[in-house]
C-alpha positions as CSV (number, residue, x, y, z in Angstrom):
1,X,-3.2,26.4,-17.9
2,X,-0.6,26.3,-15.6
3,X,-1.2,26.8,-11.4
4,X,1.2,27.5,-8.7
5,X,2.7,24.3,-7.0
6,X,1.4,25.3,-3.9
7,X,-2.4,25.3,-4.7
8,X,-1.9,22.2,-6.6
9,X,-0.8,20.7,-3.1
10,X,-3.4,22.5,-1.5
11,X,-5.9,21.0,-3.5
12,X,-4.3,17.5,-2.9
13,X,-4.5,17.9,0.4
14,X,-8.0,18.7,0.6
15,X,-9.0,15.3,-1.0
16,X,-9.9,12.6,1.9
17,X,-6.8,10.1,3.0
18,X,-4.3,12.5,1.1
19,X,-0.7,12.2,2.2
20,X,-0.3,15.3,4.8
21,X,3.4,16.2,4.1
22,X,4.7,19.7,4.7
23,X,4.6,21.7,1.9
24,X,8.7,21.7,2.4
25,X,8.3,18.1,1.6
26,X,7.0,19.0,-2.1
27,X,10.0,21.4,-2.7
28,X,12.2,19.0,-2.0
29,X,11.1,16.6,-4.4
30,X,10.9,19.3,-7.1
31,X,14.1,20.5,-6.8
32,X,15.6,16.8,-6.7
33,X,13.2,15.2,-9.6
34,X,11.6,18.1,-11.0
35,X,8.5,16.4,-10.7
36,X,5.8,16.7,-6.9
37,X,3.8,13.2,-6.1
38,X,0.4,14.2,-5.5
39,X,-1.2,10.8,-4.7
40,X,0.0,8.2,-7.0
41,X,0.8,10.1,-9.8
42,X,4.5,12.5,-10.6
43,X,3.9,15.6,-12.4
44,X,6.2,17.6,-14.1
45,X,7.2,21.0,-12.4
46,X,8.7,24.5,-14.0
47,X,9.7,27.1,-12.6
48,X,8.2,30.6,-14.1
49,X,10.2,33.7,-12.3
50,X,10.5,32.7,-8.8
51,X,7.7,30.2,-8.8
52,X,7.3,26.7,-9.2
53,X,4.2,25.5,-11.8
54,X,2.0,22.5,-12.6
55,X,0.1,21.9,-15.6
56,X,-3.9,22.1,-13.9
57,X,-5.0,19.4,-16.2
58,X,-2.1,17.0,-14.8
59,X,-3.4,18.0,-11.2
60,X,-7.1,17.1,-12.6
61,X,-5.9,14.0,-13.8
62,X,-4.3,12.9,-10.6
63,X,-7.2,13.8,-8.2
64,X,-9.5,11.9,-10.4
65,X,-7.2,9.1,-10.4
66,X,-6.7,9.5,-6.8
67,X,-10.3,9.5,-6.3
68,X,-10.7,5.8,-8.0
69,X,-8.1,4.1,-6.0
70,X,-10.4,5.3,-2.9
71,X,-13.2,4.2,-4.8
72,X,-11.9,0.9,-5.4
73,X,-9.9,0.2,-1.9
74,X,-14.0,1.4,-0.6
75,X,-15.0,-1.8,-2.8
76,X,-12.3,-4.2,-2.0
77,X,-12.8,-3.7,2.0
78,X,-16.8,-4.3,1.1
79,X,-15.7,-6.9,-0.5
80,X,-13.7,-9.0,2.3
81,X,-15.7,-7.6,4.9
82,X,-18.6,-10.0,2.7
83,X,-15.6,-12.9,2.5
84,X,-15.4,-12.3,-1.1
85,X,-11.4,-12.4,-2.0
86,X,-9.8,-11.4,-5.4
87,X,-6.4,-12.1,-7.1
88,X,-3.0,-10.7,-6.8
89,X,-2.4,-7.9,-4.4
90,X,-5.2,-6.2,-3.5
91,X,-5.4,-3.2,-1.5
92,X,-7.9,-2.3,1.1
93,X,-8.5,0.0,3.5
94,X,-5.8,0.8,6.1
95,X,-4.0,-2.3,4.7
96,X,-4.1,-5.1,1.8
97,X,-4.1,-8.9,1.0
98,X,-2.6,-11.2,-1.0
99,X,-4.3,-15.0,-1.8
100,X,-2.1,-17.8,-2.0
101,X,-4.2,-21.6,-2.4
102,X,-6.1,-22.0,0.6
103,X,-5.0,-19.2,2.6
104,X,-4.4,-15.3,2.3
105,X,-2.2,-12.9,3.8
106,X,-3.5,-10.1,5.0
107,X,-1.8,-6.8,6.3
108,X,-2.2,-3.2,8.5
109,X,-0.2,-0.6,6.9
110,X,0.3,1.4,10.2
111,X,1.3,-2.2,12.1
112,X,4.2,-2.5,9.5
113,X,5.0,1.0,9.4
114,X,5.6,1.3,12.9
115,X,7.5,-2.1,12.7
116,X,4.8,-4.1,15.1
117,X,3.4,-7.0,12.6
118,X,4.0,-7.6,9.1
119,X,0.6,-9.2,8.5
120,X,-0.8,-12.9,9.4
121,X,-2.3,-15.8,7.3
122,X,-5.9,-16.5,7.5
123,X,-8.0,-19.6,6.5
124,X,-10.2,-18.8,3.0
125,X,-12.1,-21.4,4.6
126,X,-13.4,-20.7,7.9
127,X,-11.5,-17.1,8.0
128,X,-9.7,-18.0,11.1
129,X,-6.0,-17.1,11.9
130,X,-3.4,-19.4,10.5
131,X,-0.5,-21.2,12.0
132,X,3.0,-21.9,10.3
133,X,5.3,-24.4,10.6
134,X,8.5,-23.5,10.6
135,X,11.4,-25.7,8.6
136,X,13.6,-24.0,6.5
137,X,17.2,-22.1,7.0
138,X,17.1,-18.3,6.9
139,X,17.5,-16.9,4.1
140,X,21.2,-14.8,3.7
141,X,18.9,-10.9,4.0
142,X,17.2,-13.2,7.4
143,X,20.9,-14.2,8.6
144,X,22.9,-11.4,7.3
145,X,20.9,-7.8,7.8
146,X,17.4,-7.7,8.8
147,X,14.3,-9.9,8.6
148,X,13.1,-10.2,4.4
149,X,9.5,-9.7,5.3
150,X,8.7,-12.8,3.6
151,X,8.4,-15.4,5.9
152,X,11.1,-17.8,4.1
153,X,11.6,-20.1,7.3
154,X,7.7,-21.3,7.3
155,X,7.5,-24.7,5.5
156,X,3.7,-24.9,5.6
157,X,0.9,-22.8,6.5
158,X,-2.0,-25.2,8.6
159,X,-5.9,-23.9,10.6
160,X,-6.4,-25.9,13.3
161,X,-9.8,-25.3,13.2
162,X,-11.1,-26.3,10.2
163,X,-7.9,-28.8,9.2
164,X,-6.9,-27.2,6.0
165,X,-3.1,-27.3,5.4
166,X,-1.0,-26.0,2.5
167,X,2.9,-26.5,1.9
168,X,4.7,-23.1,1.7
């Protein structure tokens, strides 16, 4: 059964952490994709009459799906919080981390949004903060544009604290 755009992004809105754009922001994306973004998820728009319309099962399908990455960012932050790290990138809440060897890099979405860090490296050891050594040329984005976000000066990442060291 299809529902009016506009409840579907009411509904969206109503779920916890939802993206607050203006409901401007939705048409906008319609009229340029034909699909609205509610969460993760793109589903396809019509337009019946003078209205736009979403199938309610796609809307279902994207709440519910929007509900497990809460559920599972709620999991990951118990998770470090009890010093437990997992693989790959791994979102948590307000932020994320990333393990590489002996250290990981952990990050603040608002802090990188707003330009003020792009994360730091911490010890898997004794979970202190991590100091870099820094070796190599920039890298042509570094030199040319604007800083690659990747840190491709640092030669090695070290804690002074507990002595662990890693090449970059």
């Amino acid at each position: 059964m299809r529902i009016p755009l506009s409840e579907a992004v009411d509904r969206y809105q109503r779920e916890p952490h939802a993206y607050r754009n203006a409901y401007g922001w939705y048409l906008r994306s319609v009229r340029r994709c034909g699909t609205v973004s509610l969460g993760d998820h793109n589903i396809p728009t019509v337009k019946v009459g003078r209205q736009w319309m979403v199938e309610e099962e796609d809307v279902d399908r994207a709440l519910a799906a929007w509900r497990a990455r809460l559920a599972c960012a709620a999991q990951m932050t118990a998770d470090y919080k009890a010093r437990v790290l997992h693989q790959g990138a791994v979102r948590i809440e307000g932020g994320g981390y990333t393990v590489q060897g002996r250290f990981h890099f952990v990050w603040n979405d608002m802090s990188r949004a707003l330009h003020k860090s792009d994360g730091a490296w911490l010890c898997n050891t004794c979970w202190t903060l991590a100091s870099k050594e820094h070796g190599r040329e920039e890298c042509r984005r570094c030199r040319e544009w604007s800083p690659c976000g990747n840190d491709c000066t640092v030669t090695r990442i070290f804690c002074s604290t507990c002595r662990t060291s890693q090449p970059k």
